[in-house]
MOPAC internal coordinates of N, CA, C and O (Angstrom, degrees):
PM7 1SCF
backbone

  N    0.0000 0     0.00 0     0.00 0    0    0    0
  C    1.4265 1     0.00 0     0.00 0    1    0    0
  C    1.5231 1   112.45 1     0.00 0    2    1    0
  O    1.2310 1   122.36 1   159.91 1    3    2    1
  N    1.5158 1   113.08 1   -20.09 1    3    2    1
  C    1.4226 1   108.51 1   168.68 1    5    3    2
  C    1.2868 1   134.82 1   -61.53 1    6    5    3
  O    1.2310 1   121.65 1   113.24 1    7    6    5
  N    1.2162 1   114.45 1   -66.76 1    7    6    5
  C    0.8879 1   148.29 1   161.44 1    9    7    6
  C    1.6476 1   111.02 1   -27.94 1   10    9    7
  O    1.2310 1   121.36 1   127.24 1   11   10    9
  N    1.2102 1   115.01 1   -52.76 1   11   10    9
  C    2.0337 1   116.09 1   166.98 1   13   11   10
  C    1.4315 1   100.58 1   -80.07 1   14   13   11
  O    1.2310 1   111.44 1   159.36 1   15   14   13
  N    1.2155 1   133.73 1   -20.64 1   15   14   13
  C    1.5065 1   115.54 1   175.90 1   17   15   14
  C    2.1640 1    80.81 1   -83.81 1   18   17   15
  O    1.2310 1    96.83 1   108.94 1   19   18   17
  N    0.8627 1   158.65 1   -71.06 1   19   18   17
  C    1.4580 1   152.56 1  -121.22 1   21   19   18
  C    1.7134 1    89.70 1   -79.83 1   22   21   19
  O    1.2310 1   113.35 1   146.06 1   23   22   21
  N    1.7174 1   130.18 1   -33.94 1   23   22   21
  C    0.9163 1   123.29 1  -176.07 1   25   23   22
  C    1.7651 1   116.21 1   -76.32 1   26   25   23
  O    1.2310 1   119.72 1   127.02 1   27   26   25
  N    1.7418 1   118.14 1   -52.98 1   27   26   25
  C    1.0497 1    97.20 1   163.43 1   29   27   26
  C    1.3006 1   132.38 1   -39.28 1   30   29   27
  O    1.2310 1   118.57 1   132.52 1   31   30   29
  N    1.6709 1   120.32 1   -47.48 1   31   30   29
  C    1.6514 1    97.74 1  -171.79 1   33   31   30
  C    1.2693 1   104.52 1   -87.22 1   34   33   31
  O    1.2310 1   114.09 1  -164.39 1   35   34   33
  N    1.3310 1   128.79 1    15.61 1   35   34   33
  C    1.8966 1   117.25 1   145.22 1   37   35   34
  C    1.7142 1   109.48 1   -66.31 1   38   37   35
  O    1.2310 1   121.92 1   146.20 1   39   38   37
  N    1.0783 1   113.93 1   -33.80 1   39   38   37
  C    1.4719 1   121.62 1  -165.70 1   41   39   38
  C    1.4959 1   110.12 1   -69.37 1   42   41   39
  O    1.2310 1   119.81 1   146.88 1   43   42   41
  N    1.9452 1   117.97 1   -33.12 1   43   42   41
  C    1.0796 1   111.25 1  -142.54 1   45   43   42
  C    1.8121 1    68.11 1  -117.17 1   46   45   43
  O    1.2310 1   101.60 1  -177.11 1   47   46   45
  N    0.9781 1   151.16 1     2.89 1   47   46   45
  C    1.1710 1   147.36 1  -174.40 1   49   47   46
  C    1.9028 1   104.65 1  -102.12 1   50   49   47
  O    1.2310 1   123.65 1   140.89 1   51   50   49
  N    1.2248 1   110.60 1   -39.11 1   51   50   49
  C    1.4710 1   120.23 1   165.06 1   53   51   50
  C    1.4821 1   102.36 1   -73.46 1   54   53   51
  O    1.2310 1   109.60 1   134.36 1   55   54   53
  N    0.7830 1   137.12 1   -45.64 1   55   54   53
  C    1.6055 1   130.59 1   171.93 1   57   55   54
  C    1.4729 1   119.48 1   -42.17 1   58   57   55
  O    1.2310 1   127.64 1   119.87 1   59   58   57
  N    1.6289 1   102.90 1   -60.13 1   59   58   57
  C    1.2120 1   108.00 1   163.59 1   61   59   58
  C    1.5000 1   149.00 1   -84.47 1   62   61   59
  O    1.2310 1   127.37 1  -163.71 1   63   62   61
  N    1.4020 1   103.41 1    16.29 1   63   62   61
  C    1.3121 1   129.60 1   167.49 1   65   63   62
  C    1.9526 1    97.30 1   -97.30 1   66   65   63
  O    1.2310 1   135.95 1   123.69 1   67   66   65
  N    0.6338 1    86.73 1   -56.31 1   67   66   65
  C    1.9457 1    91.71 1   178.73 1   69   67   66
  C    1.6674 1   111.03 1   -38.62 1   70   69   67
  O    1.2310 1   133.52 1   139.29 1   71   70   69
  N    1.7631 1    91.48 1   -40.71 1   71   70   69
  C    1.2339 1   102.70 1   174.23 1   73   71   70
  C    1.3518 1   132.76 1   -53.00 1   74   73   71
  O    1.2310 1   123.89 1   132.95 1   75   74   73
  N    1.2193 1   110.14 1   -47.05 1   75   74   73
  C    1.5178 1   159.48 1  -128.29 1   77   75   74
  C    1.9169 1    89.31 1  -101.04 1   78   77   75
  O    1.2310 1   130.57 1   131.96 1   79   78   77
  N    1.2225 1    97.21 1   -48.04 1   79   78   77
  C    1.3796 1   103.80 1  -158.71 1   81   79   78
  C    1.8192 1   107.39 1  -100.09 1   82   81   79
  O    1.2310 1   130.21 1   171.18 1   83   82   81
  N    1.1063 1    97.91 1    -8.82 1   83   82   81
  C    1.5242 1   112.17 1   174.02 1   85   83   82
  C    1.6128 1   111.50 1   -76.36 1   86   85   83
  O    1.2310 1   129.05 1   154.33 1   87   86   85
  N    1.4224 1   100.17 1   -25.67 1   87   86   85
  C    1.9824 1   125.76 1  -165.97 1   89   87   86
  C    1.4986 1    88.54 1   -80.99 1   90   89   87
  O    1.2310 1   124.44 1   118.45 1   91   90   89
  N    1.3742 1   109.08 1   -61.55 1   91   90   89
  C    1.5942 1   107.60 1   178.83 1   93   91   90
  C    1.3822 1   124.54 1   -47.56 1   94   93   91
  O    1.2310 1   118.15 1   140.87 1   95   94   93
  N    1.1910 1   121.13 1   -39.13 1   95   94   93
  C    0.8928 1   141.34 1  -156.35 1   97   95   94
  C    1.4088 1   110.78 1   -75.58 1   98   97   95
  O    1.2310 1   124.51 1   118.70 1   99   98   97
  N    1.5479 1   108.95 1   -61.30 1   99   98   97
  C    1.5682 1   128.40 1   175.05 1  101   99   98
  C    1.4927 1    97.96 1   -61.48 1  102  101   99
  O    1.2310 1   110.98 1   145.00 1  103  102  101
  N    1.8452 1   134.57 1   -35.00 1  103  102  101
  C    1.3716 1   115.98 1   164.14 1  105  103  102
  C    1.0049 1   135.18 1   -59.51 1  106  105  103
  O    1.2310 1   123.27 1   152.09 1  107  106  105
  N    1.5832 1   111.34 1   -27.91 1  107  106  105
  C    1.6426 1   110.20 1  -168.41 1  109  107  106
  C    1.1455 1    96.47 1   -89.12 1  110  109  107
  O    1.2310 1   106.95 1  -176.32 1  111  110  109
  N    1.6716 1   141.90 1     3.68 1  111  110  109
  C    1.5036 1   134.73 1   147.64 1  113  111  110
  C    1.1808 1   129.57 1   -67.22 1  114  113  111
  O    1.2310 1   125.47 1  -175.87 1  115  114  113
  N    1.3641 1   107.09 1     4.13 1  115  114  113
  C    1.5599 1   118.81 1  -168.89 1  117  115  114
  C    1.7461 1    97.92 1   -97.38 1  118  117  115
  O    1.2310 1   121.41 1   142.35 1  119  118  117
  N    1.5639 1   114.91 1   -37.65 1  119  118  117
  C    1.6895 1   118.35 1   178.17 1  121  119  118
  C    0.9993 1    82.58 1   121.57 1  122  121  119
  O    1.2310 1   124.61 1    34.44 1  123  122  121
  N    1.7708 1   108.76 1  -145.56 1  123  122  121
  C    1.0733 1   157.59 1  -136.76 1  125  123  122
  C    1.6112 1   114.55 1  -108.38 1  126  125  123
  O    1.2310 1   128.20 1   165.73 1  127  126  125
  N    1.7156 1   101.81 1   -14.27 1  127  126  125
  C    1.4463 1   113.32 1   164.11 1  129  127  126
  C    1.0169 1   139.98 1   -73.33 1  130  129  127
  O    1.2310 1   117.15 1   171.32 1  131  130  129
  N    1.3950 1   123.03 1    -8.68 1  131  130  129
  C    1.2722 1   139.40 1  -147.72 1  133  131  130
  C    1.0604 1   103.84 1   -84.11 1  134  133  131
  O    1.2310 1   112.20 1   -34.41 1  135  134  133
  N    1.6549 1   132.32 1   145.59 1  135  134  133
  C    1.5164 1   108.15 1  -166.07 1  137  135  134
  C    1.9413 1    87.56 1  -101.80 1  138  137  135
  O    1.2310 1   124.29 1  -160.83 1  139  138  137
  N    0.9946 1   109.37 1    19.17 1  139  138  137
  C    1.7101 1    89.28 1  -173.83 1  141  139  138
  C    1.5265 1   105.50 1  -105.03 1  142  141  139
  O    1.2310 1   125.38 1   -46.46 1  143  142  141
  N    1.4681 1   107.26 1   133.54 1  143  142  141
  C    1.7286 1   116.04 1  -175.38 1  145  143  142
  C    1.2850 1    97.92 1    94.45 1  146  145  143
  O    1.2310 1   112.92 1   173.86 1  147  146  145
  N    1.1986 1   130.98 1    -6.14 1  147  146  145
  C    1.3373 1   111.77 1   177.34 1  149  147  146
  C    1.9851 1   112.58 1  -144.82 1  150  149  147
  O    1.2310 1   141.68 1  -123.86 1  151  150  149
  N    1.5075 1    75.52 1    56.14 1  151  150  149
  C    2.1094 1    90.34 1  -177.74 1  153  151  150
  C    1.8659 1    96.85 1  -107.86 1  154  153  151
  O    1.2310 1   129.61 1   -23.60 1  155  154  153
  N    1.0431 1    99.07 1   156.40 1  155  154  153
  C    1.9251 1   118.76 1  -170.84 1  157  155  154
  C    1.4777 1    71.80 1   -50.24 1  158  157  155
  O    1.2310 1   130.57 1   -18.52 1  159  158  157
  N    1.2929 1    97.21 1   161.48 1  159  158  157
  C    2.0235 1   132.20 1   167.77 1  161  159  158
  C    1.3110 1   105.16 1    61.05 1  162  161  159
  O    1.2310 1   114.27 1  -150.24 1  163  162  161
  N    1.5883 1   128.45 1    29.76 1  163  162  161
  C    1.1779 1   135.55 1   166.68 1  165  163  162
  C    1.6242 1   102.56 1   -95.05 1  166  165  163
  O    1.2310 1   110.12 1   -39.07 1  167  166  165
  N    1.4672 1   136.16 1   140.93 1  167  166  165
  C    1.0341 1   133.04 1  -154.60 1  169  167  166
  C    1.8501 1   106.48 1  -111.02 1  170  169  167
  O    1.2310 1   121.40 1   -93.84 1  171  170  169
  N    1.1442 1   114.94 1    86.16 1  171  170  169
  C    1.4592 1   105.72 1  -177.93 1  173  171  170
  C    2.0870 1   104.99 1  -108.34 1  174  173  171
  O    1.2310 1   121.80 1   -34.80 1  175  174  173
  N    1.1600 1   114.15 1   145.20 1  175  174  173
  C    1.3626 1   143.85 1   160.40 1  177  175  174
  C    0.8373 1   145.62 1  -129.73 1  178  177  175
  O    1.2310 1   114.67 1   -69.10 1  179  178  177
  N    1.6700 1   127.70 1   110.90 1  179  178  177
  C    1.6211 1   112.78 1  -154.68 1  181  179  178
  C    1.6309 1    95.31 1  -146.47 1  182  181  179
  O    1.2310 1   130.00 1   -64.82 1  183  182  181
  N    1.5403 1    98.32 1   115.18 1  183  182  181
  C    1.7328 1    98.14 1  -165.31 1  185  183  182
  C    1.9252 1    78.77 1  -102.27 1  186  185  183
  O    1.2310 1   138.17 1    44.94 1  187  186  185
  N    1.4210 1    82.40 1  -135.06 1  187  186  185
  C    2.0583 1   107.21 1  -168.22 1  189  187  186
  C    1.4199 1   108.94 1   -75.30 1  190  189  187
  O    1.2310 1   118.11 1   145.14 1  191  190  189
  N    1.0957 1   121.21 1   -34.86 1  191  190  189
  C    1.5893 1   126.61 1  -165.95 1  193  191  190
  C    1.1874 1    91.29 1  -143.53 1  194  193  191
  O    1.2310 1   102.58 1  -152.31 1  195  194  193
  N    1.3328 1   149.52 1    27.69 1  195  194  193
  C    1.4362 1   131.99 1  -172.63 1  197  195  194
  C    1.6096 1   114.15 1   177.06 1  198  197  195
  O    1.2310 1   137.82 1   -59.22 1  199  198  197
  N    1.5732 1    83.08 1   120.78 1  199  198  197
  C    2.0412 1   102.50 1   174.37 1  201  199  198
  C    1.3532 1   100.39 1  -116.34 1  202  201  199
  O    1.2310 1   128.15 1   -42.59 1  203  202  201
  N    1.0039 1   101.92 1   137.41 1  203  202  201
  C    1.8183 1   145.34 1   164.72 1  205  203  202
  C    0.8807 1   100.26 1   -94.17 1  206  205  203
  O    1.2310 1   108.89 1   -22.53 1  207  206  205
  N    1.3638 1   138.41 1   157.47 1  207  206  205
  C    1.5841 1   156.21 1   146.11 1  209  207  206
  C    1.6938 1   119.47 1  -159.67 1  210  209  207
  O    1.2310 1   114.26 1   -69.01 1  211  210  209
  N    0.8992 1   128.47 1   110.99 1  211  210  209
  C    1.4735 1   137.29 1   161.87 1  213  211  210
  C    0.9991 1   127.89 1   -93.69 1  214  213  211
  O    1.2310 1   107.20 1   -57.68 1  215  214  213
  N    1.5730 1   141.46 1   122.32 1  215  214  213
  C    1.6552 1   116.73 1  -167.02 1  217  215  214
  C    1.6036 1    86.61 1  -102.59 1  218  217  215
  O    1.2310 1   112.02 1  -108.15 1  219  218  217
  N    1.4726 1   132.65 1    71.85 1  219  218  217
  C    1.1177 1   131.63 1   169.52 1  221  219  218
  C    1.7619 1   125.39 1   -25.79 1  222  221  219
  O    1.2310 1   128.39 1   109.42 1  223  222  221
  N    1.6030 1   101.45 1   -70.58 1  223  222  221
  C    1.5028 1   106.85 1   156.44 1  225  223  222
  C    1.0728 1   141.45 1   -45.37 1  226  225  223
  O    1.2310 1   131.60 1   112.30 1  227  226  225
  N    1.7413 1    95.20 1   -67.70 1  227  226  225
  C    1.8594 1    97.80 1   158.86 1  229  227  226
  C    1.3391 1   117.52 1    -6.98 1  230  229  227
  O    1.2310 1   123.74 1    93.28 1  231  230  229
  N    1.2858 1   110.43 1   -86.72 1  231  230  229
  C    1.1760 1   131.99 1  -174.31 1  233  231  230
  C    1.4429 1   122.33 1   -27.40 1  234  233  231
  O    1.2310 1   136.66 1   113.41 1  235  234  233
  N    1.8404 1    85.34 1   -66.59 1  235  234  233
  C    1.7856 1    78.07 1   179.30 1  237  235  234
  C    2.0409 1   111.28 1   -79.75 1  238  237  235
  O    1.2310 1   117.19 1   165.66 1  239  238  237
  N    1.0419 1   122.96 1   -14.34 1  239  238  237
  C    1.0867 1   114.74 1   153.37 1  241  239  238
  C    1.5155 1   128.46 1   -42.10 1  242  241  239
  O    1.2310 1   113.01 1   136.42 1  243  242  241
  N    1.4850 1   130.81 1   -43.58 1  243  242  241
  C    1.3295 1   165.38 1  -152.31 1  245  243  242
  C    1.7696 1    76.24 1  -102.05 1  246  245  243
  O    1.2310 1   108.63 1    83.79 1  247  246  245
  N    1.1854 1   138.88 1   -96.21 1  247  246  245
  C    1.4102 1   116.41 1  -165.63 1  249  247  246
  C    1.1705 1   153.12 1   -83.38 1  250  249  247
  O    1.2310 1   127.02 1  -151.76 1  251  250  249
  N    1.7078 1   104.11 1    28.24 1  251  250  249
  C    1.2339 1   131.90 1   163.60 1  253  251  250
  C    1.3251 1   105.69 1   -75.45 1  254  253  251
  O    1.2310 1   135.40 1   121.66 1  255  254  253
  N    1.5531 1    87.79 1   -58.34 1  255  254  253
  C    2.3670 1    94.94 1  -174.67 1  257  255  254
  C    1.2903 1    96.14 1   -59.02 1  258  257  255
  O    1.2310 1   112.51 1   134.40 1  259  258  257
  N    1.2677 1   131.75 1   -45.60 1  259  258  257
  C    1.5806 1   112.90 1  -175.57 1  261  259  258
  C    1.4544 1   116.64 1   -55.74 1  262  261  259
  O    1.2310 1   130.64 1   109.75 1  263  262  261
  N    1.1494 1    97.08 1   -70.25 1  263  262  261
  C    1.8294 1   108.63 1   173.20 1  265  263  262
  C    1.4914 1   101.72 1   -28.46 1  266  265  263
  O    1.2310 1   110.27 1   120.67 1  267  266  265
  N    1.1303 1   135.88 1   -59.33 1  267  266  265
  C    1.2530 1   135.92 1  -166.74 1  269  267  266
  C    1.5353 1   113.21 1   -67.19 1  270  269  267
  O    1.2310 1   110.49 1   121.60 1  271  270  269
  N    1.4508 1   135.48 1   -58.40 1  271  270  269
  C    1.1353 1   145.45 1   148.97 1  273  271  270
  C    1.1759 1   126.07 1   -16.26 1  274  273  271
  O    1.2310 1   121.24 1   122.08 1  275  274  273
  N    1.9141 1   115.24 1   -57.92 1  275  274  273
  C    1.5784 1   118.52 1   173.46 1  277  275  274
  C    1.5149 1    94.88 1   -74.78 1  278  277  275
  O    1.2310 1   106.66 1   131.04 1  279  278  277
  N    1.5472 1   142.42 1   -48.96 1  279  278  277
  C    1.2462 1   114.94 1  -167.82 1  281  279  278
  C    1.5717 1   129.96 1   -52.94 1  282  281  279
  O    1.2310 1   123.94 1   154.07 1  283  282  281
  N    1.3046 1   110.04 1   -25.93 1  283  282  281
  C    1.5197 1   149.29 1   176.17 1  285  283  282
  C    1.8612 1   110.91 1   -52.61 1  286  285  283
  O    1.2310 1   134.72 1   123.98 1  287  286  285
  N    1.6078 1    89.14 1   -56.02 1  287  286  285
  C    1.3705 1   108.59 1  -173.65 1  289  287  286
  C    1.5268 1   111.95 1   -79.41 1  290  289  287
  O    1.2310 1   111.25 1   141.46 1  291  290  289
  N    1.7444 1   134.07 1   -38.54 1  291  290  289
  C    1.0693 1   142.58 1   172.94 1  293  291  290
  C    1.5292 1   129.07 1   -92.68 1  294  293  291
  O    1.2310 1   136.90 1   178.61 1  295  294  293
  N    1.5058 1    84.88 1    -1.39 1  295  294  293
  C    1.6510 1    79.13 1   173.63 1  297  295  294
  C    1.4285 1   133.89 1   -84.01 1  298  297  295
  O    1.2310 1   119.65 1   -25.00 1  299  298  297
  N    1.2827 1   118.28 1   155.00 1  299  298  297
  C    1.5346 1   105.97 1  -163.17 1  301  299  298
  C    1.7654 1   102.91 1  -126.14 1  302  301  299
  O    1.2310 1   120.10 1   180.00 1  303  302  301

């Protein structure tokens, strides 16, 4: 019984990565407008030979909504 409960939430976790990446996807058709990766406290550096970039925020922006979403989705 483990093991089919451990597979559904592979199933519903690939679903929502599919998801996830479909969102990206349809943004980065948008260009250069997109407000994601490029909000204040994102860490970019770009000397002579060399870029840095961190999407610091992004990020934690990106794992709040997640966090929030799976708690949403697994809670009982």
């Amino acid at each position: 019984m483990e093991l089919n409960h451990f597979a559904k939430i592979l199933v519903i976790m690939g679903i929502v990565l599919v998801g996830i990446g479909g969102l990206f996807y349809l943004m980065g058709s948008f260009g250069h407008h997109s407000w994601l990766g490029r909000l204040p406290g994102d860490i970019y550096i770009q000397r002579k030979n060399f870029v840095f970039y961190f999407p610091l925020v992004t990020s934690l922006i990106i794992s709040i909504l997640l966090s929030v979403v799976i708690n949403i989705i697994f809670r009982r």
